[in-house]
Kinemage of the C-alpha trace (Angstrom):
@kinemage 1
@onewidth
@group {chain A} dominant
@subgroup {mainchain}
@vectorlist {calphas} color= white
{ca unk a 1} P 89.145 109.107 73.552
{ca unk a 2} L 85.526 107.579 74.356
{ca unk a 3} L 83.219 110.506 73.020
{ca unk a 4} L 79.569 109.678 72.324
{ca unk a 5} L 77.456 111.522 70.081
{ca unk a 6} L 73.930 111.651 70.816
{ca unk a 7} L 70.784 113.901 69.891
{ca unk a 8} L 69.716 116.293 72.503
{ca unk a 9} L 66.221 113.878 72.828
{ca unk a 10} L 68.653 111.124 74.370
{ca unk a 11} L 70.782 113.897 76.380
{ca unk a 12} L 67.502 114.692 78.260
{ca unk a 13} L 67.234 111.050 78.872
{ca unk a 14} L 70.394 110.012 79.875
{ca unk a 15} L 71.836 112.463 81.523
{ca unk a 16} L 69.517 115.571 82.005
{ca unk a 17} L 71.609 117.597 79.463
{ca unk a 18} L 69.547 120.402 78.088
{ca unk a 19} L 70.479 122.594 74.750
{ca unk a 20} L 69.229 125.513 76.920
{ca unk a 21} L 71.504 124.880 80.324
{ca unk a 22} L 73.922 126.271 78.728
{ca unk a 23} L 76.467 125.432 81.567
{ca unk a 24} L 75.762 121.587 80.090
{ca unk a 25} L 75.920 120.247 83.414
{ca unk a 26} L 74.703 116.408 84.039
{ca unk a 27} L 71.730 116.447 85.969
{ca unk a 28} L 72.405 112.625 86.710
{ca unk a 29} L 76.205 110.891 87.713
{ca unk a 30} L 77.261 108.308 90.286
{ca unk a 31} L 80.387 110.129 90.792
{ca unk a 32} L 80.762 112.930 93.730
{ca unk a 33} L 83.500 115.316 93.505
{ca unk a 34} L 86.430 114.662 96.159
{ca unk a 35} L 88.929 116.857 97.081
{ca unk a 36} L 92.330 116.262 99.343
{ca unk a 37} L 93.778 113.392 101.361
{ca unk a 38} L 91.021 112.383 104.272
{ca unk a 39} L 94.149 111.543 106.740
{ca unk a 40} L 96.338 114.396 105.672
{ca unk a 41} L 96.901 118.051 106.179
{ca unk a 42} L 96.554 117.935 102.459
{ca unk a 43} L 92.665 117.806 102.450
{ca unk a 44} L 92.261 121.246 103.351
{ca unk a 45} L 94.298 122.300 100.337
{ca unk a 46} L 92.545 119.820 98.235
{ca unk a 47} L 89.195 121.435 98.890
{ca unk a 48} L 90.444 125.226 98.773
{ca unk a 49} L 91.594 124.171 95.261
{ca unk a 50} L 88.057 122.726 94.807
{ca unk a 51} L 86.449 125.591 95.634
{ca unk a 52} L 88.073 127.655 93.736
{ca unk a 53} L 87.662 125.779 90.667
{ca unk a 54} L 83.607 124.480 91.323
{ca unk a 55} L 80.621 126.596 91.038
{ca unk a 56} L 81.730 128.923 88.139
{ca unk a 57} L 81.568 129.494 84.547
{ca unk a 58} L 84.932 129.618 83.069
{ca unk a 59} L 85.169 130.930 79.137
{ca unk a 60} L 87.508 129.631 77.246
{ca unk a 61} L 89.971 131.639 75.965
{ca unk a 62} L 92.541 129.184 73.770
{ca unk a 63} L 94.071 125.613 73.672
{ca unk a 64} L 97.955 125.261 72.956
{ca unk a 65} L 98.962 121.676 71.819
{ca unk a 66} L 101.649 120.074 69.709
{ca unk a 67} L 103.084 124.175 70.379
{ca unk a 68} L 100.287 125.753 68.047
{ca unk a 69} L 97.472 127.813 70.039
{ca unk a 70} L 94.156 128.370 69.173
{ca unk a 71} L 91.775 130.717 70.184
{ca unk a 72} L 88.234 130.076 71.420
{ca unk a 73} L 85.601 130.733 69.684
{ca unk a 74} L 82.204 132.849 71.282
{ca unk a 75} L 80.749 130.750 73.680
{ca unk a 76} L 83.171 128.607 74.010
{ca unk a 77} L 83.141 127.692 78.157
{ca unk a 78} L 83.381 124.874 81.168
{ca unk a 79} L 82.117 124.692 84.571
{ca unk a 80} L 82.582 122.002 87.156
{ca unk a 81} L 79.706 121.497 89.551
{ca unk a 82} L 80.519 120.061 93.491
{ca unk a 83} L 78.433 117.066 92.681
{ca unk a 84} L 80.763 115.387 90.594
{ca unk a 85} L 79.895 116.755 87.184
{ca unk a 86} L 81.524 118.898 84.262
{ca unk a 87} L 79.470 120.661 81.406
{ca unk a 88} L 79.526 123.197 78.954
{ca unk a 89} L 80.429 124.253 75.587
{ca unk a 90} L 83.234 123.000 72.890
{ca unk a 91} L 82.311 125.847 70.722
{ca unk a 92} L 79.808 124.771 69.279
{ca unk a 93} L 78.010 121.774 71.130
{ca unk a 94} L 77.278 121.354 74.339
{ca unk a 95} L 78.938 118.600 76.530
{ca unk a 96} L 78.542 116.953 80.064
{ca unk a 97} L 80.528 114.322 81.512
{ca unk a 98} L 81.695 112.809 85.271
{ca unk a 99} L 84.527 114.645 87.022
{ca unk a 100} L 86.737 114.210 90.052
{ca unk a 101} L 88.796 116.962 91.431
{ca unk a 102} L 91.412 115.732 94.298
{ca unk a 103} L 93.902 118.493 95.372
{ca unk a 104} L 94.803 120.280 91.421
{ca unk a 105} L 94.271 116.805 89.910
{ca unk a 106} L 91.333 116.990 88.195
{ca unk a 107} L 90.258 112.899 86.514
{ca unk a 108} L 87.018 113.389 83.849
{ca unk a 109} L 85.515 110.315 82.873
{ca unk a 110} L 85.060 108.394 79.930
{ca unk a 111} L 80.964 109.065 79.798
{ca unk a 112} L 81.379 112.076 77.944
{ca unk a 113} L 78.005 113.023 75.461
{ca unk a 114} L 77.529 115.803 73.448
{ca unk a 115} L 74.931 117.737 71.142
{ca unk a 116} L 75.954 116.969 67.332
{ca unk a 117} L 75.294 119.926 65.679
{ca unk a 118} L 77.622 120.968 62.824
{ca unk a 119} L 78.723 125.233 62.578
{ca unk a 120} L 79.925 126.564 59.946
{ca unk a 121} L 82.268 129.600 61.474
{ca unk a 122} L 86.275 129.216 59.962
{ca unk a 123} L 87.725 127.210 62.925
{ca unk a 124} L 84.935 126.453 65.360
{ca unk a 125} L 84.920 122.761 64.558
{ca unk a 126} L 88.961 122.399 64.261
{ca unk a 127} L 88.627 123.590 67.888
{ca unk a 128} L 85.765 121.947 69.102
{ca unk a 129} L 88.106 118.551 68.037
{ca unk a 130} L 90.878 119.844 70.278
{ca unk a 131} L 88.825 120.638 73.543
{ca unk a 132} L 87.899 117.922 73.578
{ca unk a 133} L 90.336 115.321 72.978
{ca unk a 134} L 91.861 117.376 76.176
{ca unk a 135} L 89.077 117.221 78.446
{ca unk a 136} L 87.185 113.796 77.312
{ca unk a 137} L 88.759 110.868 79.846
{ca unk a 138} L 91.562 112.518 81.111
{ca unk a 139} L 93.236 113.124 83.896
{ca unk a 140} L 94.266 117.022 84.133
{ca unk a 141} L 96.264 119.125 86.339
{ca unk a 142} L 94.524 122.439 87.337
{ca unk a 143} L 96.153 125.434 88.540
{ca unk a 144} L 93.812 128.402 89.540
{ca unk a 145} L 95.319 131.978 89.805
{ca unk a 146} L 92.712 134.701 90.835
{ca unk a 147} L 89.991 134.519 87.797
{ca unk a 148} L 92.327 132.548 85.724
{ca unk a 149} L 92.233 128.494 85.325
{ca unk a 150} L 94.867 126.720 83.003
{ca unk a 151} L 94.413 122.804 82.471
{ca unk a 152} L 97.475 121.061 81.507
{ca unk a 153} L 96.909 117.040 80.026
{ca unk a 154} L 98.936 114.582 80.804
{ca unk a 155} L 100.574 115.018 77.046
{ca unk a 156} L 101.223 118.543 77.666
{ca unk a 157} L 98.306 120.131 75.737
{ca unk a 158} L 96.973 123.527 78.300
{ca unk a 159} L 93.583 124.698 78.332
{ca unk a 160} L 93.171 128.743 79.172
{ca unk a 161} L 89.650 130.371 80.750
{ca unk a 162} L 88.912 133.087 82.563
{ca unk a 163} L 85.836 133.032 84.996
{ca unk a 164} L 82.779 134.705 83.362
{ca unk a 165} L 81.908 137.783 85.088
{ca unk a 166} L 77.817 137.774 85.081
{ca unk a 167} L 76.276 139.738 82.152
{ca unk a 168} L 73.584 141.838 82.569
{ca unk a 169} L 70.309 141.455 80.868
{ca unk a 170} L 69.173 144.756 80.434
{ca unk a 171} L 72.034 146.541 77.946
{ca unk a 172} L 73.722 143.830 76.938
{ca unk a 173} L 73.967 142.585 72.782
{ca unk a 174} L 72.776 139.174 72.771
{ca unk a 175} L 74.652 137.120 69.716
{ca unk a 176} L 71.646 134.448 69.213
{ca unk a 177} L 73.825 131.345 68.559
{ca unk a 178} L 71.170 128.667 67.872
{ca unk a 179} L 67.375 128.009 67.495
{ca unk a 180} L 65.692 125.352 70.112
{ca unk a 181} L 62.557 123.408 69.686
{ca unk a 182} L 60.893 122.510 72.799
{ca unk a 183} L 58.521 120.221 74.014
{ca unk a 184} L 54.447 120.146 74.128
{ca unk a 185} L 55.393 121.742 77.921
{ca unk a 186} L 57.401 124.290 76.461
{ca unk a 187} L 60.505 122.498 78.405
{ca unk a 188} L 63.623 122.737 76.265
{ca unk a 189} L 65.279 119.282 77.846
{ca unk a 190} L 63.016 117.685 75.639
{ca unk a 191} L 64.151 119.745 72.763
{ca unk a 192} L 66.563 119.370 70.132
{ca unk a 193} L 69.149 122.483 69.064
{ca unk a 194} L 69.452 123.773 65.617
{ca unk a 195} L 72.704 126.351 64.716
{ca unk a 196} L 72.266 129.229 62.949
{ca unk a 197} L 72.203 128.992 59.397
{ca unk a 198} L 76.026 129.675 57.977
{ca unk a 199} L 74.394 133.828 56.454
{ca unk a 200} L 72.916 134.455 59.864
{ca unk a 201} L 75.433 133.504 61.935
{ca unk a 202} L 76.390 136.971 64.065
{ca unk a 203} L 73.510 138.751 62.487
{ca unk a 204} L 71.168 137.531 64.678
{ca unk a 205} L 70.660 139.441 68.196
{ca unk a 206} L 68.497 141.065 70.688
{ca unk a 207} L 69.436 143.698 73.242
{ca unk a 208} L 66.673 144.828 76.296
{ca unk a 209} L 67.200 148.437 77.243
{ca unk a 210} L 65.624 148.093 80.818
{ca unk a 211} L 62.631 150.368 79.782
{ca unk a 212} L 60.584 147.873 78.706
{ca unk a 213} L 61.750 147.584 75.121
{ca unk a 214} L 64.062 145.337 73.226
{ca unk a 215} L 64.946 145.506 70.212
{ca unk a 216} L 67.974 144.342 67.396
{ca unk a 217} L 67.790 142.335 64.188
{ca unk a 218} L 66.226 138.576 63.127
{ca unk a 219} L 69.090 137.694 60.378
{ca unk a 220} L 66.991 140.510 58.284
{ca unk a 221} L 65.032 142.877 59.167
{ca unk a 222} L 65.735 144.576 62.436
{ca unk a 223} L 62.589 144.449 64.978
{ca unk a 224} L 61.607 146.285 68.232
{ca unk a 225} L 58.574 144.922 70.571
{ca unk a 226} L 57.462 145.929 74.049
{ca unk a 227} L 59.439 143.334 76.662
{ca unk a 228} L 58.263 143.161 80.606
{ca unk a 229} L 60.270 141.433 82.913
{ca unk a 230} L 59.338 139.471 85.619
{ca unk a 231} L 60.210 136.527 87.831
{ca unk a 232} L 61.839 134.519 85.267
{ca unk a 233} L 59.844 135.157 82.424
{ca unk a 234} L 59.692 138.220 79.987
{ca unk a 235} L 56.474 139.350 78.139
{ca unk a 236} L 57.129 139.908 74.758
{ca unk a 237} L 54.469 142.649 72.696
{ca unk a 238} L 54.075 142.236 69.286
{ca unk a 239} L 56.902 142.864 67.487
{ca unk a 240} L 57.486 145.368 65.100
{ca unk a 241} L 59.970 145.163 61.825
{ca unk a 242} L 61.397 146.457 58.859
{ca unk a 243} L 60.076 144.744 55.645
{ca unk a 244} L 63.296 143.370 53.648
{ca unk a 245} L 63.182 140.171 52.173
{ca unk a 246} L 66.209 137.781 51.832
{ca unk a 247} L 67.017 134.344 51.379
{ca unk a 248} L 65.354 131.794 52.387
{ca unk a 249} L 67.608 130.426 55.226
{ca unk a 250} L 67.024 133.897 56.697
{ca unk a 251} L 63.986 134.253 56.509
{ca unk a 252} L 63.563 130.736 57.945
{ca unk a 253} L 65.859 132.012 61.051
{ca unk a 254} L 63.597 134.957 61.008
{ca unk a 255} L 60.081 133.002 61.418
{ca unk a 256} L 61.771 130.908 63.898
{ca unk a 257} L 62.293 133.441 66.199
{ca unk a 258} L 59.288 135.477 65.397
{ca unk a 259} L 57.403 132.799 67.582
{ca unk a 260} L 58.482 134.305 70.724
{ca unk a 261} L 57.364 137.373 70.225
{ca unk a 262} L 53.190 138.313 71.153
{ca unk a 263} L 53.524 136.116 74.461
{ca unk a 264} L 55.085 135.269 77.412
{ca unk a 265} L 58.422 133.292 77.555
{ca unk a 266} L 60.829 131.502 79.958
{ca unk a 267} L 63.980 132.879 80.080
{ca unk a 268} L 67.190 131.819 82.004
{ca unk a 269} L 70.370 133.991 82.582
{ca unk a 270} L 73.842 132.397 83.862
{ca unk a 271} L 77.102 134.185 83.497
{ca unk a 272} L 77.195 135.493 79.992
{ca unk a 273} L 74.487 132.803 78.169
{ca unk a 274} L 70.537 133.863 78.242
{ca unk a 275} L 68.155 131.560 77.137
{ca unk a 276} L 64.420 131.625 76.284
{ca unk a 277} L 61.730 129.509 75.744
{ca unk a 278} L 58.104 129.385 74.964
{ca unk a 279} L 55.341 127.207 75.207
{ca unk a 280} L 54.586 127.241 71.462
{ca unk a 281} L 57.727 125.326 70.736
{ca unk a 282} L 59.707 128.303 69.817
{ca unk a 283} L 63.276 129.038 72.006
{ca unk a 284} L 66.908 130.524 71.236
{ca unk a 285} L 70.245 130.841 72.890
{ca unk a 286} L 72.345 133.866 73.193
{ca unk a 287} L 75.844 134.847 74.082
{ca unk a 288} L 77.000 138.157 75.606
{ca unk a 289} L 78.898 139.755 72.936
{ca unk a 290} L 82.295 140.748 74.230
């Protein structure tokens, strides 16, 4: 396998790969996506098999190789653009990369780069290793079934997802997964991504009730502000909270997040990841909790 690591900073450079596109989709590749035999009967099939497969966000539900399956953890998803790319999440780090789908043979290239942060959840990194050994430069057969995709390696090793039904902003528990740092024009490509701190991981999450409120907990004390939604951006009040103390990771997490809060932020919404950023250099990314 020909994996690079690389910082987010030289993601955004190389390849357009932002912390916060939570798809992980290359922004940049020579490579267009094909699909069927051009002289055959075939390239109709080819392309309904494309379609079926491009344009969505499919979570990961478990890998199976060597006969021992392991389930995903949160977050955990692919999606294959119809420009040639593939993106998303091992479980922990994002990941973008070249792909060509002809008929149900799908052939990702060896210019895979990923994030390189390190969680701490039992398992997410064990799995992170096994995604993607299967789908770094490989060729992989795909077989789509309704909302169902299973990828099948060349060495037998199958990948399960299940296309991500959009979730809903307003309502919806969102599992902060990571802190981002963005740039001096509050644009997260620029950024770098920071996980959770081991204590606050799943203890961290907002929910928006569609009222104009959100509220739900910083790691350790719970908050509520006023939140106003418009056209891509959400007006945070000043927030309210409880007055605990705890450690100092926590309370770090805490502060982080606090930042977003008395202003105006970005945020971005695609199947069941939201993201938000500020112009203070303050941002986050959440998962719909299942």
């Amino acid at each position: 396998m020909h994996t690079k690591r690389l910082n987010l900073s030289a993601l955004s450079a190389r390849a357009g790969l932002s912390a916060l596109a939570v798809t992980g989709l290359l922004a940049t590749a020579a490579c267009g996506t094909e699909s069927g035999d051009k002289d055959s009967g075939s390239s109709a099939v080819g392309t309904r098999q494309a379609a079926g497969i491009t344009g969505k966000q499919w979570n990961v539900e478990s890998v199976t190789a060597d006969g021992k399956t392991q389930n995903a953890p949160a977050g955990a998803h692919i999606e294959f653009s119809k420009d040639g790319k593939v993106g998303g999440n091992y479980g922990c780090n994002h990941f973008g990369a070249t792909a060509k789908i002809k008929g149900d043979t799908i052939t990702i290239g060896d210019d895979t780069v990923k994030t390189k942060m390190a969680c701490t959840t039992e398992g997410t990194m064990g799995f992170e290793s096994k995604l993607g050994e299967a789908i770094s430069d490989s060729t992989i057969k795909a077989k789509v079934d309704d909302d169902k995709l299973t990828l099948t390696t060349g060495d037998g090793t199958t990948v399960n997802l299940t296309a991500e039904k959009p979730a809903d902003l307003y309502g919806t528990k969102w599992n902060v997964t990571g802190t981002v740092k963005v740039d001096e024009k509050g644009d997260a490509k620029g950024g770098s991504a920071v996980a959770l701190a081991a204590e606050a991981e799943g203890k961290v999450h907002l929910t928006f009730d569609g009222k104009g409120s959100v509220r739900g907990e910083l790691g350790c004390n719970k908050v509520t502000a006023k939140a106003t939604v418009g056209d891509g951006t959400i007006t945070l009040g000043t927030p309210g909270t409880t007055r605990k103390m705890c450690s100092d990771s926590l309370m770090d997490t805490e502060r982080s997040l606090l930042k977003l809060f008395g202003g105006t932020v970005k945020y971005q919404l695609k199947g069941s990841n939201l993201t938000l950023t500020s112009e203070n250099g303050a941002g986050l990314e959440a998962a719909a909790t299942k």
